[in-house]
Backbone as JSON Lines, residues from 0, in Angstrom:
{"i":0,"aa":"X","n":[82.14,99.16,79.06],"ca":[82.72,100.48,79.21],"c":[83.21,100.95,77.85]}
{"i":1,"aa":"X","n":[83.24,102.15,77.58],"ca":[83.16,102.56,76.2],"c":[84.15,103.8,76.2]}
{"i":2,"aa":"X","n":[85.28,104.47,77.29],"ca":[85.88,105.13,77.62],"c":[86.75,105.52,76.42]}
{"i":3,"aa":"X","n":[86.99,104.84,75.42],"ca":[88.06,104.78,74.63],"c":[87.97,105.07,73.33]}
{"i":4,"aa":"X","n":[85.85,106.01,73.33],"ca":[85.1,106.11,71.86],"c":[85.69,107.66,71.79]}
{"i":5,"aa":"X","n":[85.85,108.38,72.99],"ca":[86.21,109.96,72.9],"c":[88.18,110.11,72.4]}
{"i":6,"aa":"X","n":[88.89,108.76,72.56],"ca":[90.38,109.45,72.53],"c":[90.32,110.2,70.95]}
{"i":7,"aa":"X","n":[91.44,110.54,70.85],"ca":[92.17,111.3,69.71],"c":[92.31,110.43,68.98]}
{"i":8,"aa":"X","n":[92.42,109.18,68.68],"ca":[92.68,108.5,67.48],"c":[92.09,106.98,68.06]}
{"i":9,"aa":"X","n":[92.27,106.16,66.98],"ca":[91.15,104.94,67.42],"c":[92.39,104.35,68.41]}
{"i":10,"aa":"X","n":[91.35,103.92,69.51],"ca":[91.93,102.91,70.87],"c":[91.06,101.91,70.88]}
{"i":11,"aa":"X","n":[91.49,100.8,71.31],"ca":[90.89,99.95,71.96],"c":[91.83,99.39,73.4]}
{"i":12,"aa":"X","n":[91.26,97.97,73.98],"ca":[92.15,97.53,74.99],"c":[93.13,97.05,74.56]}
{"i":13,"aa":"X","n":[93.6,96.87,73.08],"ca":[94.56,96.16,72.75],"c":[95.44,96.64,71.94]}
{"i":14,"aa":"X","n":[95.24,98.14,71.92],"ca":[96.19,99.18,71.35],"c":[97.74,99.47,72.11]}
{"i":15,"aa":"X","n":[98.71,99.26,71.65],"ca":[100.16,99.18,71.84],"c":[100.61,100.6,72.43]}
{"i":16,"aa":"X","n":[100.45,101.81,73.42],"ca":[100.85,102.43,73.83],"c":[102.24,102.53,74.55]}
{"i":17,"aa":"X","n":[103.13,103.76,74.37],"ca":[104.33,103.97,75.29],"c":[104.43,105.62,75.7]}
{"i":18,"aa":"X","n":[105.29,105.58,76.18],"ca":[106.21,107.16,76.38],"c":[106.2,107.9,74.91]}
{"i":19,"aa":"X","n":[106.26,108.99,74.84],"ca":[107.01,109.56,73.21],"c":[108.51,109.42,73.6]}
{"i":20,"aa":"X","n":[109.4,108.99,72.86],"ca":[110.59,110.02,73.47],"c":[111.17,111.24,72.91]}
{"i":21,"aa":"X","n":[109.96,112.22,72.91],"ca":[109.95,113.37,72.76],"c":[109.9,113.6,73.96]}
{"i":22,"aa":"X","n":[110.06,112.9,75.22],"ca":[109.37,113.23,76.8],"c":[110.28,113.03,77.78]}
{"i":23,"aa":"X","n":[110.82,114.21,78.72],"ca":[111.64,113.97,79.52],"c":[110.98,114.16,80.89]}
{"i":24,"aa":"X","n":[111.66,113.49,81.42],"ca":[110.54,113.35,82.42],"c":[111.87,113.21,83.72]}
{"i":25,"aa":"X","n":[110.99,113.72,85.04],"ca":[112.01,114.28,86.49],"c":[110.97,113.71,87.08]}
{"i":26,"aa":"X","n":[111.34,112.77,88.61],"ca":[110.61,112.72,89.52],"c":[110.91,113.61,90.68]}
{"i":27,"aa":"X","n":[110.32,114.37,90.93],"ca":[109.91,115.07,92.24],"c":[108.9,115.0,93.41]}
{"i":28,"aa":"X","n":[109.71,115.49,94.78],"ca":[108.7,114.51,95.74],"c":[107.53,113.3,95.37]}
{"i":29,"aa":"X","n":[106.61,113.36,95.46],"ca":[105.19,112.56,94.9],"c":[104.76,112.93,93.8]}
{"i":30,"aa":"X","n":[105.53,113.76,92.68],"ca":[104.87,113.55,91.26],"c":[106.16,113.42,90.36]}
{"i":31,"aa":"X","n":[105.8,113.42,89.39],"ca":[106.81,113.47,88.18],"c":[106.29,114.64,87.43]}
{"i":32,"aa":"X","n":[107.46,115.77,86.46],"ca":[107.28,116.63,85.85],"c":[108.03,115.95,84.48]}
{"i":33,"aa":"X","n":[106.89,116.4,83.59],"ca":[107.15,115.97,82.12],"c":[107.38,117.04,81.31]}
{"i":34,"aa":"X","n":[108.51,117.21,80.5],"ca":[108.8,118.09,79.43],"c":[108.5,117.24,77.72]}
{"i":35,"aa":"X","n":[108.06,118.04,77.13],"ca":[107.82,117.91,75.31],"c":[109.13,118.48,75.18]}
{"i":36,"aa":"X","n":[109.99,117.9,74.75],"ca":[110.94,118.87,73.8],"c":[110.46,119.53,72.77]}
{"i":37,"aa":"X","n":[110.01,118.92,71.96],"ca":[109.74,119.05,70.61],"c":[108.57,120.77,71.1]}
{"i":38,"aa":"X","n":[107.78,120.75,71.86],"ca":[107.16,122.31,71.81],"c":[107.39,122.86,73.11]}
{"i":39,"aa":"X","n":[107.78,122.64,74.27],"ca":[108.51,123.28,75.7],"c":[107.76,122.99,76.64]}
{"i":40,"aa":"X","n":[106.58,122.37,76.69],"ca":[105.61,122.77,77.21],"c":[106.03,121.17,78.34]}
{"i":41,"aa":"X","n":[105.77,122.38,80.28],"ca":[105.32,120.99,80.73],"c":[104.47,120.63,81.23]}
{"i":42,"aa":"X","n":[104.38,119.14,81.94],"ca":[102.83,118.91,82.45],"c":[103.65,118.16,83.58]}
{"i":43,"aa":"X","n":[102.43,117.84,84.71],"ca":[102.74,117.29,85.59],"c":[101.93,116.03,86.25]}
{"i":44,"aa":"X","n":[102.57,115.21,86.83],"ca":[101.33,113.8,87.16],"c":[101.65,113.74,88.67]}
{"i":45,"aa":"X","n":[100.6,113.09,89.49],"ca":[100.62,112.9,90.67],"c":[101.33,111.85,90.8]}
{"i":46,"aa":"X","n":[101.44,111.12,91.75],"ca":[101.85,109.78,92.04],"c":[101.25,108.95,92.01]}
{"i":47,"aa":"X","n":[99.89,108.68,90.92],"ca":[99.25,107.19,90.81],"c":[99.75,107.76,89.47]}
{"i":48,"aa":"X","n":[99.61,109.03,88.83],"ca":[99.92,109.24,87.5],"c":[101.42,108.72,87.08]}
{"i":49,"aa":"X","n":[101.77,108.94,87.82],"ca":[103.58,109.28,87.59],"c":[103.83,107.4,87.4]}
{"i":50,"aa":"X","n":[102.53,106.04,88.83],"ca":[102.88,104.79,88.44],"c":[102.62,104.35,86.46]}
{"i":51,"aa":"X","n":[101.39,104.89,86.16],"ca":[101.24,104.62,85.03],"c":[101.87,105.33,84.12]}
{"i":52,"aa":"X","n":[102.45,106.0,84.25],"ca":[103.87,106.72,83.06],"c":[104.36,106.16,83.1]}
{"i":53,"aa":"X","n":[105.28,105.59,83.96],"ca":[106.2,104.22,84.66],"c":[105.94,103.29,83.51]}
{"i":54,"aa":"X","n":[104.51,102.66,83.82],"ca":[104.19,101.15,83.38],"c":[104.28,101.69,82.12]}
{"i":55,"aa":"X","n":[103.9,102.75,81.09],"ca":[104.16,103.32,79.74],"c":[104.97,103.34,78.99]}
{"i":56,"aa":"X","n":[106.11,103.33,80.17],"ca":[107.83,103.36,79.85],"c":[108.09,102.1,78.52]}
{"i":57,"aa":"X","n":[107.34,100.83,78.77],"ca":[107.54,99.63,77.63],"c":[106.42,99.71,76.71]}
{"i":58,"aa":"X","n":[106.86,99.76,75.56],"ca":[105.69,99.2,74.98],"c":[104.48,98.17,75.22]}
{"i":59,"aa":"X","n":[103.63,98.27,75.41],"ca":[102.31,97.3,75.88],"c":[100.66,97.59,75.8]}
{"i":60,"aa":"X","n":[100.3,96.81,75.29],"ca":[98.78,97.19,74.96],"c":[98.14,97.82,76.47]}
{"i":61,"aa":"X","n":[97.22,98.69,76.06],"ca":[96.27,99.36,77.08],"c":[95.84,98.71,78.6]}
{"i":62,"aa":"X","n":[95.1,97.5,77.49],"ca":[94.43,96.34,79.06],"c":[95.54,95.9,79.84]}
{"i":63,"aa":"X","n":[96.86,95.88,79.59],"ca":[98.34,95.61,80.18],"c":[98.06,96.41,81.12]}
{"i":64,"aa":"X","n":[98.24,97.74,80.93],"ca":[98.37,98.73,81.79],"c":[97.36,98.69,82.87]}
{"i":65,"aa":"X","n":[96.3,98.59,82.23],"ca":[95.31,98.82,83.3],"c":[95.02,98.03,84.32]}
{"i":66,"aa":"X","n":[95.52,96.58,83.65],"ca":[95.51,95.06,84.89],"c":[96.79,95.38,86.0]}
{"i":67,"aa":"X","n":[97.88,96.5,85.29],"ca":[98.99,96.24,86.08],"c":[98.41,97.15,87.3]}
{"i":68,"aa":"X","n":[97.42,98.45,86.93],"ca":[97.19,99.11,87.89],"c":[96.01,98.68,89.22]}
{"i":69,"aa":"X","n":[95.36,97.75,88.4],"ca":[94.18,97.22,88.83],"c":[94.89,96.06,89.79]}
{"i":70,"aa":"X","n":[95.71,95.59,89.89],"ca":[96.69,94.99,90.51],"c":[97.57,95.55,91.76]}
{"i":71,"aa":"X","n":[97.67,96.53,91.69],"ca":[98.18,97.63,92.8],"c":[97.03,98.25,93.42]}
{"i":72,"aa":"X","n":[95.57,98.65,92.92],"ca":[94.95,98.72,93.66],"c":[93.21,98.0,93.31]}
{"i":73,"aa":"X","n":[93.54,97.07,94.27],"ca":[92.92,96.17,94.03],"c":[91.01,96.42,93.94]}
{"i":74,"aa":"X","n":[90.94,97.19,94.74],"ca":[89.64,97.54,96.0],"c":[88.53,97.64,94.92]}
{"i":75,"aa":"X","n":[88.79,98.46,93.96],"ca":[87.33,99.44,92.86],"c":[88.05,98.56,91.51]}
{"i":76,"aa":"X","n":[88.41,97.79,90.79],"ca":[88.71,97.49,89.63],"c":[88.25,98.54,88.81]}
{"i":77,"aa":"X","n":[86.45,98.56,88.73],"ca":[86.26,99.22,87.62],"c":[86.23,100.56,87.69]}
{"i":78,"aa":"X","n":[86.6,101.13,88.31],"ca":[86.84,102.41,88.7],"c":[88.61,102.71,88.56]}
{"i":79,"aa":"X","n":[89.39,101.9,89.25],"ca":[90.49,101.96,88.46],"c":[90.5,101.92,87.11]}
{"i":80,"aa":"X","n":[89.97,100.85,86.42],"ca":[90.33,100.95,84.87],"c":[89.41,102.68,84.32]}
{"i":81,"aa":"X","n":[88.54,102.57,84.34],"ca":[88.07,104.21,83.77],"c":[89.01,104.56,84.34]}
{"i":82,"aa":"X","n":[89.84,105.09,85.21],"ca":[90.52,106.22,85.49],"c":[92.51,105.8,84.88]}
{"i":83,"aa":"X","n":[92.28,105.2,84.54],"ca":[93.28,104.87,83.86],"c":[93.57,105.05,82.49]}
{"i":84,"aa":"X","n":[91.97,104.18,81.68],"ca":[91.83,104.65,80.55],"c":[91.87,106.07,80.28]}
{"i":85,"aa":"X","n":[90.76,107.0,81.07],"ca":[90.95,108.46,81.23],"c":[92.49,109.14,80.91]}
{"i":86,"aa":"X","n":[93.56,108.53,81.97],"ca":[94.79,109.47,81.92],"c":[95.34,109.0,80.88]}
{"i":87,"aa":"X","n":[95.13,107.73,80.3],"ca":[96.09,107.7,78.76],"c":[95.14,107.75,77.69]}
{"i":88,"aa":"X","n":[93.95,108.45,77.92],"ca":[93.44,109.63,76.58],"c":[93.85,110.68,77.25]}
{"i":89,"aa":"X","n":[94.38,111.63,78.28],"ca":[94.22,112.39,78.52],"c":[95.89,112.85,78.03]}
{"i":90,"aa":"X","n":[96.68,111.67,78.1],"ca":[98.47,111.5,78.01],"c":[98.03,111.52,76.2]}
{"i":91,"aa":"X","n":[97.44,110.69,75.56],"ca":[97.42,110.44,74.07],"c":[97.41,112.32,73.37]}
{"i":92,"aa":"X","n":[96.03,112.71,74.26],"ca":[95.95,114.04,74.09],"c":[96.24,115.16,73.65]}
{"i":93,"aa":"X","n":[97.49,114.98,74.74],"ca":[98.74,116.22,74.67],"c":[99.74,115.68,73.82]}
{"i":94,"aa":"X","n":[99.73,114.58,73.29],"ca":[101.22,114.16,72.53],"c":[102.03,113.58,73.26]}
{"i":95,"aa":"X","n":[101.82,113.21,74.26],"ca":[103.01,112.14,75.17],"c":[103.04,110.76,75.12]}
{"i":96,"aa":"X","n":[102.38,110.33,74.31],"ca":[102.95,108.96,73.97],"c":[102.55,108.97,72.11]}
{"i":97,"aa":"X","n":[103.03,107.5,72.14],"ca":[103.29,106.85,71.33],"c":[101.98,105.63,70.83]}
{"i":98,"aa":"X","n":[100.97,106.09,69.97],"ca":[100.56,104.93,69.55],"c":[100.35,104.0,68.43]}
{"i":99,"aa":"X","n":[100.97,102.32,68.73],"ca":[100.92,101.63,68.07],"c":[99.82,101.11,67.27]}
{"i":100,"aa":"X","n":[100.1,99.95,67.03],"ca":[98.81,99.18,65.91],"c":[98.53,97.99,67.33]}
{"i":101,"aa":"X","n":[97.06,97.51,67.13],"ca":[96.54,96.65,67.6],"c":[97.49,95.66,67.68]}
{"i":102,"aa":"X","n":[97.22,94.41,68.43],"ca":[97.59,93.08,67.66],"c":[96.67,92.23,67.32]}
């Protein structure tokens, strides 16, 4: 899988992603609403989105994330991970997180 040739800056599975804390973030009913301070703007995640913002919250490489989600739902692995990878290029994107150096 090669999901990670389109992000905004080089990724791999072992790239150190988090939150910005430029990012405030509200849970409401089944999603969470995210504010940028830094430009006003907000966005919003569903509730599988809102688990992997969650898991974002610590610093931790990519494949972290994606085993933690792939772990909650067990059924499609590889279909979970693309869609995972997807929302944190899609989170890298807009400026809501934070990315580190490999290890």
């Amino acid at each position: 899988m090669d999901t990670l040739k389109d992000a905004p800056q080089t990724l791999d599975m072992a790239t150190i992603v988090r939150c910005s804390p430029d990012i405030f973030y509200s849970e409401i009913a089944e999603e969470i609403v995210l504010l940028n301070v830094k430009t006003g703007v907000y966005h919003s995640v569903d509730a599988i989105g809102g688990e992997i913002w969650r898991a974002l919250a610590s610093a931790q490489p990519i494949e972290a994330v994606c085993d933690a989600m792939i772990e909650a739902y067990p059924r499609h692995p590889d279909m979970v991970r693309d869609d995972t990878l997807e929302f944190i290029i899609e989170l890298a994107d807009r400026d809501l997180l934070v990315i580190g150096e490999t290890r």
